[in-house]
PAPA-755418 format. One record per residue (C-alpha): residue number from 1; residue in three letters; y, x, z. Coordinates in pm, whole numbers, plus 50000, padded with zeros to 5 digits. Each point is the difference from the previous one (the first is absolute). Layout:
# residues N
NUM	ALA	Y	X	Z
...
//
This chain:
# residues 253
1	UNK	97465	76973	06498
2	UNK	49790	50318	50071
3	UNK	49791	50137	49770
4	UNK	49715	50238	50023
5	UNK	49835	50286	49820
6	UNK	49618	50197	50025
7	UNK	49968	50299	50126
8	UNK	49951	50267	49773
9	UNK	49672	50103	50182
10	UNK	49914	49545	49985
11	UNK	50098	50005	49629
12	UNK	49752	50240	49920
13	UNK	49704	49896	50180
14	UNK	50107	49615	49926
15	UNK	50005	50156	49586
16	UNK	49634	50171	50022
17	UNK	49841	49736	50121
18	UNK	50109	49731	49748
19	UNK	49645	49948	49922
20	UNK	49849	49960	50378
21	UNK	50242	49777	50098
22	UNK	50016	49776	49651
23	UNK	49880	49692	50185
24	UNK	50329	49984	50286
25	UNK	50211	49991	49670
26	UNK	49976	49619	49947
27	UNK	50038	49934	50417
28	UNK	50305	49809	50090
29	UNK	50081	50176	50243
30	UNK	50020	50415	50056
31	UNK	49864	49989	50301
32	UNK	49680	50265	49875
33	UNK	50234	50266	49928
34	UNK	50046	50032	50419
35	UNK	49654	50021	49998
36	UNK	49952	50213	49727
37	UNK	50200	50289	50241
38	UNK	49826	49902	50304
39	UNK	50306	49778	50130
40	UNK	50281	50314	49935
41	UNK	50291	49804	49820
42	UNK	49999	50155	49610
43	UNK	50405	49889	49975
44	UNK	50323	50151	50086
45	UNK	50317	49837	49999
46	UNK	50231	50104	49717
47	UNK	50344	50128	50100
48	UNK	50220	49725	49904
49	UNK	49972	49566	50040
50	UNK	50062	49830	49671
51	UNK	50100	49630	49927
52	UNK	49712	49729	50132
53	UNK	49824	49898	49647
54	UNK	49675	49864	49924
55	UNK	49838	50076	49636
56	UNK	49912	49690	49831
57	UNK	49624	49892	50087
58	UNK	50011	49666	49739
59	UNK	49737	50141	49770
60	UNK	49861	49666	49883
61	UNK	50146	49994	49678
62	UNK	49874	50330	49805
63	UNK	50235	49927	49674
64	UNK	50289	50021	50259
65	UNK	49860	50343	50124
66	UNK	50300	50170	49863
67	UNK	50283	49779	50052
68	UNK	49837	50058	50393
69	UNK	49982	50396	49950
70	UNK	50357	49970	49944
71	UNK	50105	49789	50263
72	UNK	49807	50306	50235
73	UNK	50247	50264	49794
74	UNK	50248	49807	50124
75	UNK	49911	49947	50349
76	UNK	49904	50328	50041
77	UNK	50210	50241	49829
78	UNK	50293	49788	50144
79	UNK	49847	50141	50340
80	UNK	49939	50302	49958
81	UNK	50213	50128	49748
82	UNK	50157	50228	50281
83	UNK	49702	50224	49919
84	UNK	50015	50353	49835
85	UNK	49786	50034	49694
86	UNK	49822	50266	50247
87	UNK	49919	49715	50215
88	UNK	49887	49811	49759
89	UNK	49762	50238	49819
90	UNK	49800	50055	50377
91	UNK	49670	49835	49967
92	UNK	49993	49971	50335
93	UNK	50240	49729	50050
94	UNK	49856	49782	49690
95	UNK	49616	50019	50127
96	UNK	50126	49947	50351
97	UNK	50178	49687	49903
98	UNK	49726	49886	49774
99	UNK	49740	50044	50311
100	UNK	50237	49864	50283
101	UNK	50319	49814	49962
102	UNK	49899	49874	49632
103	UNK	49619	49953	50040
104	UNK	50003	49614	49939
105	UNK	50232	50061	49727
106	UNK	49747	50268	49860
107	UNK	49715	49731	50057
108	UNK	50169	49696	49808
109	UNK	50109	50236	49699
110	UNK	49677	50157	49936
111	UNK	49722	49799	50138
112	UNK	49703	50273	50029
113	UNK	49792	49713	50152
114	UNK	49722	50070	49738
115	UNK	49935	50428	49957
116	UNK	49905	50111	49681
117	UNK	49952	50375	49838
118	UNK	50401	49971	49936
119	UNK	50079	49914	50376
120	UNK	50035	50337	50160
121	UNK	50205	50138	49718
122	UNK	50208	49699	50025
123	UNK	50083	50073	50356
124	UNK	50080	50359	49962
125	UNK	50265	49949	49781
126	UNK	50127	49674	50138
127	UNK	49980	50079	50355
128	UNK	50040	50343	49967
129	UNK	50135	50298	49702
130	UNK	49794	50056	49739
131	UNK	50033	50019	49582
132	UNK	49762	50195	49783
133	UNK	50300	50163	49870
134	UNK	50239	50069	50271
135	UNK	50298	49961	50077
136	UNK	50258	49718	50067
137	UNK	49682	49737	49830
138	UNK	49872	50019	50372
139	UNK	50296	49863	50101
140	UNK	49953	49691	49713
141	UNK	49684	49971	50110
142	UNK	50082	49953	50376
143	UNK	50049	49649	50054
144	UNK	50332	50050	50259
145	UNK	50101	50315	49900
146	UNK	50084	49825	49605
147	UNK	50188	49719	50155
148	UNK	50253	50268	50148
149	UNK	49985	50207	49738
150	UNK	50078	49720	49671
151	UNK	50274	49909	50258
152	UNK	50163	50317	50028
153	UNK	49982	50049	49617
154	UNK	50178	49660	49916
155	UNK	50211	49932	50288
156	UNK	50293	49974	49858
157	UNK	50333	49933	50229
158	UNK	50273	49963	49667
159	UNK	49869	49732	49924
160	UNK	50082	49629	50178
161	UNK	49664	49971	50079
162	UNK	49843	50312	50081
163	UNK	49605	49918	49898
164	UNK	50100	49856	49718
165	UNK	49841	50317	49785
166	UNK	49706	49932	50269
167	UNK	49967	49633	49900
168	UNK	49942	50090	49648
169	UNK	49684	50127	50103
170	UNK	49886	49649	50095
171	UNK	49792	49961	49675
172	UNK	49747	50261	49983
173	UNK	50061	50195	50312
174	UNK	49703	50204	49986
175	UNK	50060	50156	49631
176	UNK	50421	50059	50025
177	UNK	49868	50148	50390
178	UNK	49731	50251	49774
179	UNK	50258	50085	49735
180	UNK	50277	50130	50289
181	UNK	49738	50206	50198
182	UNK	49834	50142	49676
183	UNK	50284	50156	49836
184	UNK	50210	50314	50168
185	UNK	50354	49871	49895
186	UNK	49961	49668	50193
187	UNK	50048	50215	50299
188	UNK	50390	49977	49968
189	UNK	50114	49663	50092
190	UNK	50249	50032	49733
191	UNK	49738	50016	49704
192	UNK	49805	49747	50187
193	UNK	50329	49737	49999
194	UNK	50072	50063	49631
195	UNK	49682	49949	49891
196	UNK	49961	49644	50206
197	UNK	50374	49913	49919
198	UNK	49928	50028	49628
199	UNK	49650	49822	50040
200	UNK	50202	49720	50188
201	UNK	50283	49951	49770
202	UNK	49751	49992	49685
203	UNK	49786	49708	50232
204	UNK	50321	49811	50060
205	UNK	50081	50035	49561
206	UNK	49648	49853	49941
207	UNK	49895	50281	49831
208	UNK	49628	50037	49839
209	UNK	49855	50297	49862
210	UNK	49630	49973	49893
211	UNK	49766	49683	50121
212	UNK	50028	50071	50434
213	UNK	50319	50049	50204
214	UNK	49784	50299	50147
215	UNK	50066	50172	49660
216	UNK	50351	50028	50086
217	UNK	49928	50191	50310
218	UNK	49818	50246	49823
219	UNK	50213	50047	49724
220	UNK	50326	49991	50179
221	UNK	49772	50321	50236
222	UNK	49855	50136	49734
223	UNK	50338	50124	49846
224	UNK	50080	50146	50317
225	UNK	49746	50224	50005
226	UNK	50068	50105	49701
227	UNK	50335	50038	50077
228	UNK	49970	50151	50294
229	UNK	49757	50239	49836
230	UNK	50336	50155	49832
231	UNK	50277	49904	50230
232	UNK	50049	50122	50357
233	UNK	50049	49611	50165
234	UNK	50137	50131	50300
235	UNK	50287	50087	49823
236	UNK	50057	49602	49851
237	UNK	50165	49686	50196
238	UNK	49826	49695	50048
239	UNK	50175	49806	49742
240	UNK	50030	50274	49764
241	UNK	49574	50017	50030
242	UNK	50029	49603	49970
243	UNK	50208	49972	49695
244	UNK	49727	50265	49842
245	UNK	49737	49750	50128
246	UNK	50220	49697	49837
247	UNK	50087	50166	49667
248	UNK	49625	50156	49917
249	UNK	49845	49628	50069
250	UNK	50270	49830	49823
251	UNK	49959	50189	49691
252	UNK	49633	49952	50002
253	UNK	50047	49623	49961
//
């Protein structure tokens, strides 16, 4: 399967003109962006074929929404988990993708069939980079470059099934996805797979801490930042940062 990316000089005329060309984002087909550059084709071929794979497009059910952004993890991390994390910081690859291979996936995710005063920022950062405060949130925001990205940081090849740390995410995808891009030590795979290992193990004990299972999460992250406030992380294994996880959440209850 060949993929394609924007041109640096198509990225940035494609990314200041969000607002002018707000109405082509809920076409169902790409064919405007041709037109937009006067018939020049905007895309490159990247270097490199990866593994045919189609993200899912069965959006019909939106309380399955994140059992189906982890299914796309899956599918496409297990493609194109060749790439360097260089590769996969370039917003050129993610906004080509979202405006050419990926469009119809784009269209069936977010729907921006009816444009309202949130639309264009919508589009910037889910088409494109953007996050008020910098950083690797842009690439949260980005609705391809995430997928990649939560794959990378729970992939997991020890284990019998590797997504298995990726599966636990199946249940409120969208706030376990915020928690790994908003905190620094979540960078290191490591950190990331004892924190989800612990999380997993307490889910499999039937363990309840306040009134929501969300409260767990936060706890269980809550410590580590704390702890990592003191403690260099780097410097811990996975299951020593796990049994921390276990012991400080088993002595709470």
């Amino acid at each position: 399967m060949v993929i394609h990316f924007l041109k640096e000089d198509c990225l940035t005329a494609l990314k200041t003109n969000i607002t002018g060309n707000i109405k082509h984002y809920s076409e169902p087909i790409n064919d405007w962006i041709y037109e937009f550059f006067d018939g020049e084709n905007p895309f490159l071929e990247y270097k490199f074929q990866i593994d045919d794979f189609q993200c899912d497009n069965d959006l019909s059910d939106e309380h399955d929404l994140s059992m189906q952004d982890v299914e796309n993890v899956i599918r496409l991390y297990s493609s194109m988990k060749e790439l360097t994390d260089t590769q996969a910081t370039d917003e050129r690859l993610w906004a080509g993708l979202a405006h050419g291979d990926f469009w119809k996936y784009m269209q069936n995710r977010w729907n921006f069939r009816k444009v309202t005063e949130n639309t264009s920022a919508l589009i910037q950062s889910r088409y494109f980079y953007y996050s008020s405060d910098g950083g690797r949130r842009a690439l949260f925001k980005n609705s391809l470059a995430r997928l990649w990205w939560i794959g990378k940081l729970t992939y997991d090849n020890k284990r019998k099934d590797p997504f298995e740390l990726t599966r636990y995410m199946g249940e409120d995808f969208a706030t376990k996805a915020l928690v790994i891009f908003s905190s620094n030590y979540t960078s290191n795979p490591c950190v990331t797979h004892g924190l989800f290992s612990a999380l997993l193990t307490l889910d499999n004990e039937g363990f309840c801490y306040g009134k929501k299972r969300r409260d767990i999460y936060y706890q269980a992250t809550r410590y580590l930042n704390i702890f990592g406030g003191t403690h260099i992380l780097d410097y811990y294994t996975e299951d020593e940062i796990k049994e921390k996880i276990l012991n400080y959440m088993h002595n709470l209850k």
